[in-house]
Backbone as a chain_set.jsonl record, in Angstrom:
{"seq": "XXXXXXXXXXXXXXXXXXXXXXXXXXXXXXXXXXXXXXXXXXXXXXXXXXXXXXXXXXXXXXXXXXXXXXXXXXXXXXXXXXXXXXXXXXXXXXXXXXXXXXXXXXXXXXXXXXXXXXXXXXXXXXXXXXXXXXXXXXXXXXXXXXXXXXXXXXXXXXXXX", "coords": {"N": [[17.158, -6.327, -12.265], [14.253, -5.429, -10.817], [13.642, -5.727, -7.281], [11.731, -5.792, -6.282], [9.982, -6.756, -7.858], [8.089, -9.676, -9.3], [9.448, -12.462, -10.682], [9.814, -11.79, -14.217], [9.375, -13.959, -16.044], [7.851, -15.955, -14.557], [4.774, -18.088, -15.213], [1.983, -18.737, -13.981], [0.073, -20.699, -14.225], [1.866, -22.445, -16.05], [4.462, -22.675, -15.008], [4.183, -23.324, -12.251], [3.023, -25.858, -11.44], [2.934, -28.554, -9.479], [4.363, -30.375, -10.145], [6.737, -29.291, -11.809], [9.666, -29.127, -11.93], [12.454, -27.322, -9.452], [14.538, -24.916, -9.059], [17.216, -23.735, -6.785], [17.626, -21.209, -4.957], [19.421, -19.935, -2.434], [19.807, -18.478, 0.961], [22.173, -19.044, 3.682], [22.972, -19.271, 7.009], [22.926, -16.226, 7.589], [23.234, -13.697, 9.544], [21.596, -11.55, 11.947], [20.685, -8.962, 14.106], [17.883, -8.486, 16.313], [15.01, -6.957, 17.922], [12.807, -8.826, 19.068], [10.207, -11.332, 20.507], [8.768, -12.658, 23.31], [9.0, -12.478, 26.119], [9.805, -10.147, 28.792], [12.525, -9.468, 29.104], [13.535, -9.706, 26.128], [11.81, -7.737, 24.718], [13.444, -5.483, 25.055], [15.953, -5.019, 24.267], [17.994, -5.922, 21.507], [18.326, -8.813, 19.884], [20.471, -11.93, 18.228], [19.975, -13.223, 15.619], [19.677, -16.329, 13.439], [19.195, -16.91, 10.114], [18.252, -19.327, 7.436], [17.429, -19.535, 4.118], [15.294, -20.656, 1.607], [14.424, -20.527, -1.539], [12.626, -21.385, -4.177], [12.535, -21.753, -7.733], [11.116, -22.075, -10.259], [12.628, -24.235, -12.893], [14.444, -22.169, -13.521], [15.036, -19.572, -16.015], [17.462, -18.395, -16.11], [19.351, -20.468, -16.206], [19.524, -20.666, -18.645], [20.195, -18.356, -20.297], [21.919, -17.028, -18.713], [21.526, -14.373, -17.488], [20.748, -12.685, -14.475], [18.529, -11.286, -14.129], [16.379, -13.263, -14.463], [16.373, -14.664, -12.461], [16.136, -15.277, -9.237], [17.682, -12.755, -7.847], [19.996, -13.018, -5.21], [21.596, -11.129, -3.926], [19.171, -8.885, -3.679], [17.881, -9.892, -1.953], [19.058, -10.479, 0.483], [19.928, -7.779, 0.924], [16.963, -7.191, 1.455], [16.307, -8.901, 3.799], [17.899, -7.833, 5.848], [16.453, -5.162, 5.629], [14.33, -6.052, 6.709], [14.836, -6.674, 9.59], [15.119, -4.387, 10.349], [12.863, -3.208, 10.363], [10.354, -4.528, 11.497], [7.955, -5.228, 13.441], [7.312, -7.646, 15.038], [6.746, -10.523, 17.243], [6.775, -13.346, 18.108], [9.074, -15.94, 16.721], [7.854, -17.405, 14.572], [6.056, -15.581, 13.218], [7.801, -13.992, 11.819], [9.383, -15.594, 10.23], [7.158, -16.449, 8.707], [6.783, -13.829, 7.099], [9.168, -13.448, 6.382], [8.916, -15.657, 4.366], [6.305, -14.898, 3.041], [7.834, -12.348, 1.635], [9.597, -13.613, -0.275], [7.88, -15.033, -1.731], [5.847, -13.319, -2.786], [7.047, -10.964, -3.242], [9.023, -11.292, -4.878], [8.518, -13.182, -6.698], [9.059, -16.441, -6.275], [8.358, -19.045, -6.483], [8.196, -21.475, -4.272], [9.049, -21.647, -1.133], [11.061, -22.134, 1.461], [11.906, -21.591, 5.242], [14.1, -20.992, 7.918], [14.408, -19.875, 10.988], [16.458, -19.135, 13.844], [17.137, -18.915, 17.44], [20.302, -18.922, 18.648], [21.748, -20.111, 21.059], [19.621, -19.594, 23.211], [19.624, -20.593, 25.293], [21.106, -21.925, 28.081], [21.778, -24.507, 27.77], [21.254, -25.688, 25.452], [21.733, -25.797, 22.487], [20.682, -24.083, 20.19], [17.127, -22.722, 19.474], [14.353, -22.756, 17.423], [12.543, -22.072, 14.485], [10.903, -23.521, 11.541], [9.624, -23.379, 8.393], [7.428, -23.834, 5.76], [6.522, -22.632, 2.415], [4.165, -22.76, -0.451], [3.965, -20.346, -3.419], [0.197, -19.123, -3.881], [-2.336, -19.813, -5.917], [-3.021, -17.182, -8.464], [-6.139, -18.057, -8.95], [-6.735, -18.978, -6.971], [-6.761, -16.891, -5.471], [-8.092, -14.882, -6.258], [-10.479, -16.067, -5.608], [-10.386, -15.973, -3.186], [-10.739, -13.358, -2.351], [-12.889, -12.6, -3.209], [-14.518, -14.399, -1.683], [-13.804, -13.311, 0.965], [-15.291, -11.024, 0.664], [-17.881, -11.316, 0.484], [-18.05, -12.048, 3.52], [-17.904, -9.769, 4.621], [-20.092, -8.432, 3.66], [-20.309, -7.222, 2.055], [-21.103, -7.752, -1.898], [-19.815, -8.804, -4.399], [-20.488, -7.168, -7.816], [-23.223, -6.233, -7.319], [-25.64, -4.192, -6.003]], "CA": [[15.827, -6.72, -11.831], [13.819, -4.66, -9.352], [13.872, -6.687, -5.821], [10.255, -5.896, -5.463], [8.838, -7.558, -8.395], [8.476, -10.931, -9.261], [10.413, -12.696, -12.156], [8.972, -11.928, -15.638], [9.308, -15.438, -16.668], [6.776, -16.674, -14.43], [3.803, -18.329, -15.564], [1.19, -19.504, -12.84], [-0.411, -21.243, -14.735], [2.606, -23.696, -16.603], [5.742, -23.041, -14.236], [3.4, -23.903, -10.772], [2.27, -27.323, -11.258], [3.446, -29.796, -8.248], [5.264, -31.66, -10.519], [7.668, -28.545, -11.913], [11.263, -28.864, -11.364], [12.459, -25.915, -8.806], [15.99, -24.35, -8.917], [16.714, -23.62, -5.552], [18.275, -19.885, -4.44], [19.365, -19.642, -0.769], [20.903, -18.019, 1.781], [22.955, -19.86, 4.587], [23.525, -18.672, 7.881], [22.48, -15.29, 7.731], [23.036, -13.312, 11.1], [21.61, -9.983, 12.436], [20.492, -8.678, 15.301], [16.628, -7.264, 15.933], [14.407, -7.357, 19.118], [12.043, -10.328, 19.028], [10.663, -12.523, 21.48], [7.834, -12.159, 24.059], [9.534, -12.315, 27.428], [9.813, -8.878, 28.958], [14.085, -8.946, 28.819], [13.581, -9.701, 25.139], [11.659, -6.805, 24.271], [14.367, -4.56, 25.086], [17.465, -5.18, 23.787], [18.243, -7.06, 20.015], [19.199, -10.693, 19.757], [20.904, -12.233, 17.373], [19.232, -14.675, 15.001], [20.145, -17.203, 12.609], [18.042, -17.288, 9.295], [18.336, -20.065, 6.247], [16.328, -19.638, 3.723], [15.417, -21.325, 0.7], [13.542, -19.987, -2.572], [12.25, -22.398, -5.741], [12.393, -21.401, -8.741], [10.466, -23.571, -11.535], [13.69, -24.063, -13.81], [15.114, -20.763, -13.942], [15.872, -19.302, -17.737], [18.698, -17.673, -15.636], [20.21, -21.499, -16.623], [20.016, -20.85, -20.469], [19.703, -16.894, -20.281], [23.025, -16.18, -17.78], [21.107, -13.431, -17.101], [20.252, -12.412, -13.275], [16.878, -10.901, -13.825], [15.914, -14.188, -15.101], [16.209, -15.571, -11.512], [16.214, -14.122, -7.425], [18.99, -12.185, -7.199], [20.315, -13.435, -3.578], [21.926, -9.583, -2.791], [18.125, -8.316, -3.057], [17.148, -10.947, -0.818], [20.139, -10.171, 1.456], [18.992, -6.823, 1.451], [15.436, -6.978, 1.961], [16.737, -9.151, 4.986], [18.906, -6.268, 6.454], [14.979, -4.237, 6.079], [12.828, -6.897, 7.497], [15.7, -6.616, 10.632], [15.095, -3.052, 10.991], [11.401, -2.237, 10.357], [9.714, -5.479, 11.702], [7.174, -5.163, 14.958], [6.602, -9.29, 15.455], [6.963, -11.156, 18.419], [7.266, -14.65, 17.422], [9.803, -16.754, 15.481], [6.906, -18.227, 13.383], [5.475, -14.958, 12.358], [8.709, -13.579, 11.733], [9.491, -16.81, 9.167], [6.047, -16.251, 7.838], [7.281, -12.931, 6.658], [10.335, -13.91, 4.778], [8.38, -16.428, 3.069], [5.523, -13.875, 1.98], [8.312, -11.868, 0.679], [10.607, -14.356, -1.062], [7.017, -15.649, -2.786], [5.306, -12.315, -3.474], [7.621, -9.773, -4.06], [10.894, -11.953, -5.415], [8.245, -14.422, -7.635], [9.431, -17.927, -5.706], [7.172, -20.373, -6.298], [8.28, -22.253, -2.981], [9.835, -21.216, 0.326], [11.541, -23.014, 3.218], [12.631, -20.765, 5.894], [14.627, -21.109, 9.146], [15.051, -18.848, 11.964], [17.31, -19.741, 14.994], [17.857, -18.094, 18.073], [21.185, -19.142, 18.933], [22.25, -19.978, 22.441], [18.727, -19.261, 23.869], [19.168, -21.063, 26.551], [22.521, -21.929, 28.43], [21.917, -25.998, 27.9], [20.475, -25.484, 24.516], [22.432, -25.309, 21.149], [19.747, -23.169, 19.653], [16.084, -22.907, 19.337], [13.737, -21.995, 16.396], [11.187, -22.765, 13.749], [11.177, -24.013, 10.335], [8.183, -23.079, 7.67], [7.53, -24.285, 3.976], [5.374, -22.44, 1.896], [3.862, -22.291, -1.805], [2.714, -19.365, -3.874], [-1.086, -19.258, -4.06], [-2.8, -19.826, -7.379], [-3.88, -16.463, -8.955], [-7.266, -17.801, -9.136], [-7.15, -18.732, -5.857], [-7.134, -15.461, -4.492], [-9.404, -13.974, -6.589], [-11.527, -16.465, -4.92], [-10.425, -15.341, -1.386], [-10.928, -12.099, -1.828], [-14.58, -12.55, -3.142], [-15.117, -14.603, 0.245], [-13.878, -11.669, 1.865], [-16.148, -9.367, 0.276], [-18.935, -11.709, 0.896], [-18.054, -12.771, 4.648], [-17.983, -8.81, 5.319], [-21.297, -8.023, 3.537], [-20.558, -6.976, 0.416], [-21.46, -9.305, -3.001], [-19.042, -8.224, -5.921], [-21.202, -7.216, -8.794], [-24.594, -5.927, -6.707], [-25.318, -2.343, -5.858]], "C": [[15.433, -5.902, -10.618], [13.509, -5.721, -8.609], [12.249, -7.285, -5.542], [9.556, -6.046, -6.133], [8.914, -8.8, -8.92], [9.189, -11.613, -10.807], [9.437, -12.768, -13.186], [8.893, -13.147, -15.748], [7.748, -15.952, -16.016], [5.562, -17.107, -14.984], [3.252, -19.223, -14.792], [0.511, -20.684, -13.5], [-0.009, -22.768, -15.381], [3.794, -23.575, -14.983], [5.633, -23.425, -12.355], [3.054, -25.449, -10.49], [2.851, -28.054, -9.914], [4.678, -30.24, -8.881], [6.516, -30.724, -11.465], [8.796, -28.917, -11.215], [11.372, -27.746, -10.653], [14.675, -25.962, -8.597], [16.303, -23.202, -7.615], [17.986, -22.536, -5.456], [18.445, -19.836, -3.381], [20.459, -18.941, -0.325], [21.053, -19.012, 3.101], [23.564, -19.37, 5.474], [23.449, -16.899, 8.03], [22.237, -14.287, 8.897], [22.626, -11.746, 10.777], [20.816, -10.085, 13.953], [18.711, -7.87, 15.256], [15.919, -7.695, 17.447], [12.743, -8.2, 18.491], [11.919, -11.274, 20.038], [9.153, -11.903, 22.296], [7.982, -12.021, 25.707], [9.875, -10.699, 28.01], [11.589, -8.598, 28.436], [14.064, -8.923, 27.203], [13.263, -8.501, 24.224], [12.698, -5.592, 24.192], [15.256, -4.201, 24.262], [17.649, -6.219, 22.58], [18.908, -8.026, 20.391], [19.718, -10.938, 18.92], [19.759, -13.492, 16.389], [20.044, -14.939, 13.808], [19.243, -17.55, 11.53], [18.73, -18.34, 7.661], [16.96, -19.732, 5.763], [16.568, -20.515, 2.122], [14.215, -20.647, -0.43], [13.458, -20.848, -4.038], [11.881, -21.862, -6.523], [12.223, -22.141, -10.182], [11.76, -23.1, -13.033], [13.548, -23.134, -14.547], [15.584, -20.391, -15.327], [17.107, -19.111, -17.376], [19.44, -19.283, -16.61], [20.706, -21.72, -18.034], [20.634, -19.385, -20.421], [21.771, -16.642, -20.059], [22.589, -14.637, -17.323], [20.716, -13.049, -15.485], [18.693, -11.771, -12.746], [16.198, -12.08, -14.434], [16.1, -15.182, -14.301], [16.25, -14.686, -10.137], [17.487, -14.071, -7.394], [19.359, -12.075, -5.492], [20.766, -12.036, -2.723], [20.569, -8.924, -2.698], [17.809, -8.981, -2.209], [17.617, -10.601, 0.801], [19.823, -8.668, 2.042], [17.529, -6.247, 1.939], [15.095, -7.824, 3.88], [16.901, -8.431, 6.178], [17.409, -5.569, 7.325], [14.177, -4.877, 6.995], [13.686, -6.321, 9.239], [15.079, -5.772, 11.505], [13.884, -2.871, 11.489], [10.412, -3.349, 10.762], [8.854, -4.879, 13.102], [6.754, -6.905, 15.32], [7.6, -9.663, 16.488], [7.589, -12.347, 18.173], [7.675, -15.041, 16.407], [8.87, -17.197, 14.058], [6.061, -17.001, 12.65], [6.765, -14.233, 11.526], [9.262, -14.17, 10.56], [8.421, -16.618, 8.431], [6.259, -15.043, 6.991], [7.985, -13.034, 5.9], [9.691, -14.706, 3.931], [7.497, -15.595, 2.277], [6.787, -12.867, 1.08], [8.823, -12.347, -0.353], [8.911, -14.706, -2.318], [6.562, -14.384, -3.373], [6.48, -11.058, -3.975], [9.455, -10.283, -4.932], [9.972, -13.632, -6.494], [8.476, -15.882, -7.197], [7.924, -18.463, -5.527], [7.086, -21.43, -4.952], [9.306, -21.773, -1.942], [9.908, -22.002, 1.427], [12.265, -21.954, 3.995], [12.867, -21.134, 7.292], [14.884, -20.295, 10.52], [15.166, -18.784, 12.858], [17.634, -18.362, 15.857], [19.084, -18.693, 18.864], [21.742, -19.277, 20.463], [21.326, -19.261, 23.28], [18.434, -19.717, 25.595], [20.889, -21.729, 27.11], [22.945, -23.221, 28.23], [21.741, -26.408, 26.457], [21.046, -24.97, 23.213], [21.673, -23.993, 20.448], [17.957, -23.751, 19.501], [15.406, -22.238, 18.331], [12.827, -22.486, 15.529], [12.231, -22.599, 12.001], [9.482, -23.872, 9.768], [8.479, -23.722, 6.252], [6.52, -23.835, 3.424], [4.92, -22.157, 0.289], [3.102, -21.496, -1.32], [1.677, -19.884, -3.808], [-1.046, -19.207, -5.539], [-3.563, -18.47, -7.781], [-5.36, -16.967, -8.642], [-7.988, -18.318, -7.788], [-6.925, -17.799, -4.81], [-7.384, -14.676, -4.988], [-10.766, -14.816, -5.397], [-11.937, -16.463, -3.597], [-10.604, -14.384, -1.266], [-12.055, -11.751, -2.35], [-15.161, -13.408, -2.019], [-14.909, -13.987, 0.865], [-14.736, -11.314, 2.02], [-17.409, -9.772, 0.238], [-19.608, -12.196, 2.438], [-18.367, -10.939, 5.133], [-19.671, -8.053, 4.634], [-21.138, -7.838, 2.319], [-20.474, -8.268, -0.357], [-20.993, -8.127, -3.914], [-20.157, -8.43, -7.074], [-22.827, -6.73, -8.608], [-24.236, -4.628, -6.149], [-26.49, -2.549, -5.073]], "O": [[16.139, -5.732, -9.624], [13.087, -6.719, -9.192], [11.736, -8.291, -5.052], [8.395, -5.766, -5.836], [10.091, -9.136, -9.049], [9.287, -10.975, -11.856], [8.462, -13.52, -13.192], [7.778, -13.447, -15.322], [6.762, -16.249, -16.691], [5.06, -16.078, -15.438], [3.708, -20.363, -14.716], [0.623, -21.744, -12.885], [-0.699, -23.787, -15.418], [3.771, -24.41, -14.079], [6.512, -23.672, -11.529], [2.873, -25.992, -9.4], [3.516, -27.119, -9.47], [5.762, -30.438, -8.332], [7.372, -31.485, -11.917], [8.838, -29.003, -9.988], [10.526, -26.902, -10.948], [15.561, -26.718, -8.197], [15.763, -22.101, -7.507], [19.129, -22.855, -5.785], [17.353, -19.606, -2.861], [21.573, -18.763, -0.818], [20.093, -19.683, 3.481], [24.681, -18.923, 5.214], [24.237, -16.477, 8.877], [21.07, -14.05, 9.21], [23.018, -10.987, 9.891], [20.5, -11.061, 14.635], [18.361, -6.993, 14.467], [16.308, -8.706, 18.031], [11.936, -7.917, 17.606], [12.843, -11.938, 20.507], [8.571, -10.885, 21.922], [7.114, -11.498, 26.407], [10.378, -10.078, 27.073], [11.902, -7.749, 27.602], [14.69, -7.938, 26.811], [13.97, -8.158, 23.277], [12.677, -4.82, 23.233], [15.293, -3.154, 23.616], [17.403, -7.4, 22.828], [19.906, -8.075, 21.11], [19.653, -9.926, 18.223], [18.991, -14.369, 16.784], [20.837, -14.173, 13.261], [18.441, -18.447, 11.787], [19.638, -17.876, 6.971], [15.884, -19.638, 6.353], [17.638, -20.884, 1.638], [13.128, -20.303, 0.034], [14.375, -20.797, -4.857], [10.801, -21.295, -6.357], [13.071, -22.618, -10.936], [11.775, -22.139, -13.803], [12.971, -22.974, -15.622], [16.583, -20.972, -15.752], [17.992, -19.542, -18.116], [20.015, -19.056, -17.675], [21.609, -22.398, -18.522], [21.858, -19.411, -20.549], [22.602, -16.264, -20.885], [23.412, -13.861, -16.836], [19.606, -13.576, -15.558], [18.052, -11.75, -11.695], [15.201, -11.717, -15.059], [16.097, -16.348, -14.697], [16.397, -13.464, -10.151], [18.294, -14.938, -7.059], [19.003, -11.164, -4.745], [20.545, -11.763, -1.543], [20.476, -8.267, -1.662], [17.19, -8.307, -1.386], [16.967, -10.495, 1.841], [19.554, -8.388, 3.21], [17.177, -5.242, 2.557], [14.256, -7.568, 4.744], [16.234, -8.425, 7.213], [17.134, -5.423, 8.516], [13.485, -4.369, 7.877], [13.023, -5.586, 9.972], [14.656, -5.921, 12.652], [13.634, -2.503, 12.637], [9.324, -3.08, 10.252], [9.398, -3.959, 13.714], [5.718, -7.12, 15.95], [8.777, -9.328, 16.628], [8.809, -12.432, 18.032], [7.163, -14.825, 15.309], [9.215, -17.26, 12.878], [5.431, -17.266, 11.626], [6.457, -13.926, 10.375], [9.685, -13.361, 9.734], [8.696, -16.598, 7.232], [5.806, -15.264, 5.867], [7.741, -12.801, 4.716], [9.845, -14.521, 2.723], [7.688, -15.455, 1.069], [6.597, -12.694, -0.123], [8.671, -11.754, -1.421], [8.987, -14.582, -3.541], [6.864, -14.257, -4.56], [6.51, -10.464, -5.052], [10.484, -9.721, -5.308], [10.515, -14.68, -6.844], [7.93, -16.656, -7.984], [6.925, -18.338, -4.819], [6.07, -22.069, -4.678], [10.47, -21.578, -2.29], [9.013, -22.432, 2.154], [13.223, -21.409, 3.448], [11.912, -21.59, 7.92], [16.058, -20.362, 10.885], [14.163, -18.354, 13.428], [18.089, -17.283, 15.476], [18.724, -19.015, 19.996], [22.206, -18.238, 20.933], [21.773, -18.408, 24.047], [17.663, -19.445, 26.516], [21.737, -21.913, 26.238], [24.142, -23.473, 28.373], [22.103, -27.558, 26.207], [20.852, -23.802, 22.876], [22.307, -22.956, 20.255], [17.631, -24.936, 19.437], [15.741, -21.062, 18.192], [12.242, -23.496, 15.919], [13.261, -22.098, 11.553], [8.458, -24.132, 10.4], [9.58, -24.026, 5.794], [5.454, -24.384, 3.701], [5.464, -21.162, -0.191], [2.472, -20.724, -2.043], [1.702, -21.107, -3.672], [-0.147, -18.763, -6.254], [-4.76, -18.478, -7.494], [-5.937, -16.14, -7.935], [-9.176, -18.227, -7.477], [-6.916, -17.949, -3.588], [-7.112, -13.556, -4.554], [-11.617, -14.288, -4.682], [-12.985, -16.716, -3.004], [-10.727, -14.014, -0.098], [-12.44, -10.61, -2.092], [-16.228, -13.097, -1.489], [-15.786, -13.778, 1.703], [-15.267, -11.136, 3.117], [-18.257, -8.912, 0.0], [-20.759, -12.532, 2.717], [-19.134, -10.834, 6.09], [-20.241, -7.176, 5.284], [-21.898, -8.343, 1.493], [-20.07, -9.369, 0.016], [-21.477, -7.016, -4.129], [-20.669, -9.526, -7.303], [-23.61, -6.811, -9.555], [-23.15, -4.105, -5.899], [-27.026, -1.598, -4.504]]}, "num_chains": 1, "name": "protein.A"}
């Protein structure tokens, strides 16, 4: 399975509903190091962080299949991790989490995302500190419909010349 597209199986339409079962892919404890933070010492020098994540998958074929492209393969995940590490420019924990979730949903197909990301011993009194996010895919047809309010909030009207 390529990393960076989403699982054939999907269907927005049946395997989205609310009420879908989700087969849940994660990683656990997840350490690296990247600079993050908005304090001047922070900018400098990489921290460590602590990321859980979680990815739903509206009952995976992988379960009949045994196949791996027929669910999120956890080493692309692991590696797209590694990338976010490297090539990131964000400040804050919460945009930083917002990130893994846009990827895990758009480019890895997950219909639902919970993500964690701890900075560990931030403070000398302070087990760790960090945020927690949860986010569903969007509905195809709701973002056709955001991106004709776009194109109407900036002037243009799709379909007029």
């Amino acid at each position: 399975m390529n990393p960076a597209q989403p699982l054939a199986h999907a269907d927005p339409a049946h395997d989205r509903t609310p009420a879908a079962a989700l087969d849940l892919v994660f990683i656990e404890g997840f350490t690296g190091e990247t600079v993050i933070g908005i304090n001047h010492d922070e900018l400098h020098a990489p921290q460590r962080l602590v990321i859980d994540l979680q990815a739903g998958v509206p009952r995976a074929r992988a379960c009949d299949t045994d196949c791996i492209a027929d669910t999120i393969d956890y080493a692309h995940v692991h590696a797209r991790l590694q990338q976010l590490l490297r090539e990131h420019r964000l400040q804050l924990l919460e945009a930083f989490a917002e990130a893994i979730a846009d990827i895990l949903l758009d480019e890895f197909g997950a219909a639902w995302a919970r993500v964690r990301v701890v900075k560990p011993c931030k403070f000398d009194n302070v087990r760790s500190v960090g945020v927690q996010i949860e986010r569903q895919a969007r509905d195809a047809g709701a973002q056709r419909g955001a991106a004709v309010l776009h194109l109407i909030g900036s002037g243009m009207v799709p379909g007029r010349r």
